[in-house]
C-alpha positions in Angstrom: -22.2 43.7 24.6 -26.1 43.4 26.3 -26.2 47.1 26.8 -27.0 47.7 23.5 -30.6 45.8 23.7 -34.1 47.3 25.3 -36.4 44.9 27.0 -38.6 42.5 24.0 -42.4 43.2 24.1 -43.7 40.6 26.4 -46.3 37.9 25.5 -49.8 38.6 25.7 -51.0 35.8 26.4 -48.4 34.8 28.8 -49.4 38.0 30.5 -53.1 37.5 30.0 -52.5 33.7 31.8 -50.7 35.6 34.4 -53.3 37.9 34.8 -56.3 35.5 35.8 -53.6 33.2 37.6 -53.6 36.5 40.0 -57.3 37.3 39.8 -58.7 36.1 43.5 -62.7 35.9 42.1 -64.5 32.2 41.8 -66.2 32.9 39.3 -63.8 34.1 36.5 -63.7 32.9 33.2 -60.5 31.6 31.3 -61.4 32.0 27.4 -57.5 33.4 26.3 -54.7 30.4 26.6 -55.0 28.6 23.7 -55.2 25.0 25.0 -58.1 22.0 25.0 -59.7 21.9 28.4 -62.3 18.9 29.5 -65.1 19.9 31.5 -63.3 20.0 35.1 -61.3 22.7 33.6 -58.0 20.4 33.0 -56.1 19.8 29.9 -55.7 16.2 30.7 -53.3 13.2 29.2 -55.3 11.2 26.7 -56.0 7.0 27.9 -54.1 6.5 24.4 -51.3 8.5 24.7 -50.8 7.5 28.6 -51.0 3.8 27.5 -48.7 4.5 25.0 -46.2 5.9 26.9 -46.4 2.6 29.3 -45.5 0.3 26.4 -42.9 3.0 25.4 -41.5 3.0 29.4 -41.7 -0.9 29.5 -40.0 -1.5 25.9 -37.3 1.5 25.4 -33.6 0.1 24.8 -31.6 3.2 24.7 -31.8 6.6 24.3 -29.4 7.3 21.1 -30.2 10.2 18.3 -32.9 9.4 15.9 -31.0 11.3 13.2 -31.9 14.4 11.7 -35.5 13.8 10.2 -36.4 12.3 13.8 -38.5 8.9 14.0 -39.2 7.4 10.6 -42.2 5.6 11.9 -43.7 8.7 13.3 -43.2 10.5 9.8 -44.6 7.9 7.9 -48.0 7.4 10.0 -48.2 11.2 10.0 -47.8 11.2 6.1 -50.7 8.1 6.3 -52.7 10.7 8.5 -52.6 13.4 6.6 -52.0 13.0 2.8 -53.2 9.3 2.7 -52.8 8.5 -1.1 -53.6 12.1 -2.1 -50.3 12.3 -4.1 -47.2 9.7 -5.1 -45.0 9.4 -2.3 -41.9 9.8 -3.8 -42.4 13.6 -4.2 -42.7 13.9 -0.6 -40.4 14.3 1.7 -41.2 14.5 6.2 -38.8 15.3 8.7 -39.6 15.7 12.7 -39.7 19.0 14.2 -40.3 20.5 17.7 -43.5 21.8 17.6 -46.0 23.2 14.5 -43.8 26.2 15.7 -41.1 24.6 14.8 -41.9 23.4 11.2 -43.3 26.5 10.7 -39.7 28.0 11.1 -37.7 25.0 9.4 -40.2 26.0 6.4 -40.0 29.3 6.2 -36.3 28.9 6.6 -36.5 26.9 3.4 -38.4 29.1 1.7 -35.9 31.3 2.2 -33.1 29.5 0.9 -34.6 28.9 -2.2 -35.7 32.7 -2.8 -34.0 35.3 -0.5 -36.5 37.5 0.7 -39.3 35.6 -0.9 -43.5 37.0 -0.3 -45.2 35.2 2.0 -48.7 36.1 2.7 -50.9 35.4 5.6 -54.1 35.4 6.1 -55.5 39.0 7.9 -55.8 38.1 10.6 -53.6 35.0 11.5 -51.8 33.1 14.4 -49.6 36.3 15.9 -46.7 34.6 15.4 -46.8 33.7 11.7 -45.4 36.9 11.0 -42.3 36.7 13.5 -41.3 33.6 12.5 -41.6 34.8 8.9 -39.9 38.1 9.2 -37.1 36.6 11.3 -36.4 33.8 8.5 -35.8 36.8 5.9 -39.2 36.6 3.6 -41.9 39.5 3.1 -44.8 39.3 4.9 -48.0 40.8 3.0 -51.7 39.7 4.0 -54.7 38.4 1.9 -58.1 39.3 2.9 -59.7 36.6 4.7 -62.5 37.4 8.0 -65.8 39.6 7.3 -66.1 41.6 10.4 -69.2 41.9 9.8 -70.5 38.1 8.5 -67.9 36.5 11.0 -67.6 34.6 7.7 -64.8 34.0 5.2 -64.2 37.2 2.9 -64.1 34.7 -0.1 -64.1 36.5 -3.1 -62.4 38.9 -2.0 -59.4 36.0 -0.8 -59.9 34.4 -3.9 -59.5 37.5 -6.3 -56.2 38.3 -4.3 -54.8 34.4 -4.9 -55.9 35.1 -8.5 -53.4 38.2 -8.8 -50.6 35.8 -7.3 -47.1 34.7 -9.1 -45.0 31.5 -9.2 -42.3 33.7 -6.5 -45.2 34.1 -3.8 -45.9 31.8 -1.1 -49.1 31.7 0.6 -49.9 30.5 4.0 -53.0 28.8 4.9 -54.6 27.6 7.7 -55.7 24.2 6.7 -58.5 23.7 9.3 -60.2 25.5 12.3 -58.4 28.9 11.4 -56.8 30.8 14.4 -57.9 33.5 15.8 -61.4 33.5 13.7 -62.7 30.1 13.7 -64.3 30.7 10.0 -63.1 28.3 7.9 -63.4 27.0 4.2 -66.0 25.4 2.7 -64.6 22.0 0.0 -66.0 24.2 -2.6 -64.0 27.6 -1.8 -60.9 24.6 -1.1 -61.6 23.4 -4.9 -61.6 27.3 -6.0 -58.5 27.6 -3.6 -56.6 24.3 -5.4 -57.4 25.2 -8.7 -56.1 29.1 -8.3 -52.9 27.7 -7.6 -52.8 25.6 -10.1 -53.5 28.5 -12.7 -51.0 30.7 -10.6 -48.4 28.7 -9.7 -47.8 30.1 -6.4 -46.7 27.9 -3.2 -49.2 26.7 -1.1 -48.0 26.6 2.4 -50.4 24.7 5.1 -50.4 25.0 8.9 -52.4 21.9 10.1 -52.4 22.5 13.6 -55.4 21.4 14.5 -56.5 18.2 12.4 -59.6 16.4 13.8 -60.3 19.3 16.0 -62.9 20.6 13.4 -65.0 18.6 11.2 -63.6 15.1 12.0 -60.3 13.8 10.4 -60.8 12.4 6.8 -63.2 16.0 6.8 -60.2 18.2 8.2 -58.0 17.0 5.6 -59.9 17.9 2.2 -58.7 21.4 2.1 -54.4 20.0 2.1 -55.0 16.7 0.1 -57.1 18.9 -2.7 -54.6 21.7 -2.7 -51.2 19.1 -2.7 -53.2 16.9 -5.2 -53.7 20.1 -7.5 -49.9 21.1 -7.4 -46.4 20.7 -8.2 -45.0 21.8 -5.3 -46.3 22.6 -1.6 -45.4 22.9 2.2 -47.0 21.2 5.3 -46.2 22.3 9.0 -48.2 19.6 10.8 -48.8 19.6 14.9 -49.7 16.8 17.0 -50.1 19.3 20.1 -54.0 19.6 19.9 -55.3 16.2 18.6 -52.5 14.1 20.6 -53.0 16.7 23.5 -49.0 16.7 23.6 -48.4 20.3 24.4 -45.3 19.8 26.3 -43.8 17.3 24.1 -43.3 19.8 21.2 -44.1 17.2 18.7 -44.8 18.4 14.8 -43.6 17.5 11.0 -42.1 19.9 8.5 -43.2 18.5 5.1 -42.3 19.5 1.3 -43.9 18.6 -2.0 -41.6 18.3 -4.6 -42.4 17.9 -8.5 -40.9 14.8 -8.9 -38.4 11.9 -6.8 -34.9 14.0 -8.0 -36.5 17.6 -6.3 -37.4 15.9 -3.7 -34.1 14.6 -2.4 -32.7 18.1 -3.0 -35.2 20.1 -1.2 -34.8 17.7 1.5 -31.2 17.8 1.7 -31.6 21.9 2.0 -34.3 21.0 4.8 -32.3 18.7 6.7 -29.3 20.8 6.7 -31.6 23.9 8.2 -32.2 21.3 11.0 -28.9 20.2 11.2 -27.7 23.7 12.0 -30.3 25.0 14.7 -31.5 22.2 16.9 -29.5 19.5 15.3 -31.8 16.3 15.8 -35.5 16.5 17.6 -36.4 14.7 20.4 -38.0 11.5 20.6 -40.5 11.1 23.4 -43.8 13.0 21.8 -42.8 11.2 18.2 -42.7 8.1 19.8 -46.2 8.6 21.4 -47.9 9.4 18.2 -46.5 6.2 16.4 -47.1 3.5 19.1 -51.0 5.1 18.7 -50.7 5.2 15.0 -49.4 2.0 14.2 -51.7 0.2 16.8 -55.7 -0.5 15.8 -57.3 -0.5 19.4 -55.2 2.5 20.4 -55.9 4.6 17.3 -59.5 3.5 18.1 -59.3 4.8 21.5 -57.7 7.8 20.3 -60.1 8.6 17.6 -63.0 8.0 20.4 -61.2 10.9 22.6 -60.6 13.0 19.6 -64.1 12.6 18.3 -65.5 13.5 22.3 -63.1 16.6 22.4 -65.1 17.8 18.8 -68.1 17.4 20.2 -67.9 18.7 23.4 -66.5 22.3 21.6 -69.2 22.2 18.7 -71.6 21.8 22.1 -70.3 24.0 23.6 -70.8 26.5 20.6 -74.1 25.6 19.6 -75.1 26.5 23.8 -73.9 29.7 23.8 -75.3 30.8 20.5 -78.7 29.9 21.9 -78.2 31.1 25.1 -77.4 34.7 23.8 -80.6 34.2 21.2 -82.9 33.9 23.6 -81.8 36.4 25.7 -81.5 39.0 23.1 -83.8 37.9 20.4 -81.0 38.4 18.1 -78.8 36.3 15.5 -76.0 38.2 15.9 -74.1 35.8 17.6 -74.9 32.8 15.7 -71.4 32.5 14.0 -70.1 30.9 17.1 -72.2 28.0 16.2 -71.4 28.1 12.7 -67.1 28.5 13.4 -65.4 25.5 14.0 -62.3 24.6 16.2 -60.9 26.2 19.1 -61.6 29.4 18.8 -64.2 31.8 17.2 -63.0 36.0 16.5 -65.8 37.8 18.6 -65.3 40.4 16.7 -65.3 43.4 20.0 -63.6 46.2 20.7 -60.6 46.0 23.0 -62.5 48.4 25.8 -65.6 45.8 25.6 -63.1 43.0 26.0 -61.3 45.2 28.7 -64.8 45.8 30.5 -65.5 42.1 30.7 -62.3 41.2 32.2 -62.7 44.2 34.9 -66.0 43.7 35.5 -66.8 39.8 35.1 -63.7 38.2 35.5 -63.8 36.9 32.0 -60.5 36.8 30.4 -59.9 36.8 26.4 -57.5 37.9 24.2 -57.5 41.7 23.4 -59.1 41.4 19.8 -61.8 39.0 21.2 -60.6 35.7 20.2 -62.1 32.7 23.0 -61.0 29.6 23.2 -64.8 28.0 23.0 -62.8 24.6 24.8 -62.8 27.1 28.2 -66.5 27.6 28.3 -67.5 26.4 31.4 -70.9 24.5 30.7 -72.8 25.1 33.9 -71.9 28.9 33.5 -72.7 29.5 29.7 -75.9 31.7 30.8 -73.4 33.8 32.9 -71.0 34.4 30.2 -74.0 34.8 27.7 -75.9 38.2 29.7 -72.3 39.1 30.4 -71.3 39.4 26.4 -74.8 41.1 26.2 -74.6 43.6 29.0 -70.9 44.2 28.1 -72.0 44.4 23.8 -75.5 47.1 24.7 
């Protein structure tokens, strides 16, 4: 049977993370794994979601299935979160998922249900993964222009006039905050030219909110999906509570579908819940459970809006220092995007020898198109990384 299979390309960022695991020098530099550091270097358990977990610990009864769509109280505080009163409730439908990943691929899985090989496209670039998960669900991946390589900026018009040219069988997916791998996001205005393209089109807007809070604030994060689902008949949501909840591990995230009216709703649903029911079967509970106990709570929501806000400000910090630690060593603006980016990451925009060099050479480790996680800036050595970039960039 097996001997018909060759060995799967291997991550590479699993190999990257493997790579600076092994490196032996103190002073490199871990800009590549895609996960929210503090300023010790740790990806630490939020006060909120620890004391959570103690009433969870202290109150738990049993440990039954939650049922297909997963824990109703997480799905409706995540549908609070994110949608508020953006649209009528009774078009929308939310079920648990393991993982953004994971709604991503109960999604696309519906997608392709309801039109075999359907045309999804992505932004160029996008997460690497988007287009697996895509392309193994059945559907057609084409790109939209989206990152200037030469702003660092959104390619807008040239997005926009691509949308424009769009059809009611095409599915679009968009990064609804703090775009990954660039960091160049929309402004409300180009979301209000976005929402009302689709509108005109009637294509499917399909938004992975990975990173909600982790930009702009929350209520500022969420513009871009509430004016695009508010514009629309029908749209998707893969939500992730990885970043903003900090629960990696726990695999938590929300497939949810807009439907036209009450009737479509329960249909697509039934579609969506039968996907479920035929991979992973029922999700687990402990990372849903988390995010409801804070949810539902006012002094833990508080305290985890306090850590979410900290964690925004310590990476828009972080930005704004190594923007003006390269201007004043260069006399030059050309890296002032950083500041401007928002999220995670930011799309550096070098060449994969420069990137090469500064991994050889400094110890500083990236992914090989130059995307950094800004969150694994060390502060005390931004001058280092900044005449390294330079050096490395002459």
């Amino acid at each position: 049977m097996f001997e018909t299979l060759s060995k799967a390309p291997g991550d590479k960022i699993l190999a990257l993370m493997g790579e600076y695991a092994a490196d032996p020098r103190p002073t490199k530099i871990d800009l590549g794994v895609g996960v929210y550091k503090d300023e010790k270097g740790v990806t630490a358990v939020m006060s909120a979601v620890r004391k959570a977990e103690e009433r969870i610990l202290a109150n738990e009864k049993t440990k039954t299935y939650l049922g297909i769509a997963g824990n109703k109280g997480f799905g409706s505080a995540v549908l609070d979160l994110v949608l508020a009163d953006a649209v009528d409730r009774k078009r929308v439908r939310i079920a648990q998922a393991p993982g953004g990943t994971g709604s991503l691929w109960v999604l696309m899985q519906l997608v392709n249900r309801a039109r075999p090989g359907a045309t999804i496209w992505v932004s160029d670039p996008t997460w690497p993964n988007h287009m697996p998960i895509a392309e193994n669900a059945g559907l057609t991946v084409k790109t939209y222009p989206y990152f200037d390589t030469e702003t660092r900026g959104v390619k807008f018009a040239d997005m926009l006039a691509t949308l424009d040219k769009l059809g009611k069988d095409d599915v679009v997916l968009l990064h609804g905050c703090c775009h990954n791998p660039t960091g160049a996001n929309l402004t409300n205005e180009q979301w209000d030219q976005v929402a009302a393209s689709f509108a005109r089109t009637g294509a499917l807007p399909f938004i992975d909110l990975a990173y909600l809070g982790f930009g702009d604030g929350l209520l500022e994060d969420a513009y871009g999906t509430r004016k695009l689902l508010a514009a629309v008949p029908e749209a998707l949501v893969a939500f992730s509570g990885s970043k903003n909840f900090g629960l990696y591990r726990e695999r938590i995230g929300a497939a949810i579908i807009l439907a036209r009216d009450e009737a479509s709703a329960d249909i697509v649903n039934s579609q969506m819940l039968n996907v479920i029911r035929s991979s992973y079967s029922q999700p687990p509970d402990h990372g849903a459970e988390i995010i409801r106990t804070i949810l539902e709570d006012k002094e833990l929501r508080a305290e985890w809006e306090a850590e979410l806000n900290a964690m925004r400000g310590r990476m828009i910090r972080l930005r704004e220092k190594l923007s003006e630690a390269i201007r004043q060593r260069s006399n030059s603006k050309d890296f002032d995007f950083i500041a401007a980016h928002r999220g995670m990451f930011s799309l550096l925009g070098l060449p994969n020898e420069t990137v090469e060099h500064l991994k050889a050479a400094n110890g500083i480790y990236m992914i090989g198109d130059s995307r950094i996680n800004v969150a694994g800036i060390p502060e005390d050595r931004i001058g280092d990384l900044a005449e390294a970039m330079l050096a490395a960039t002459k």
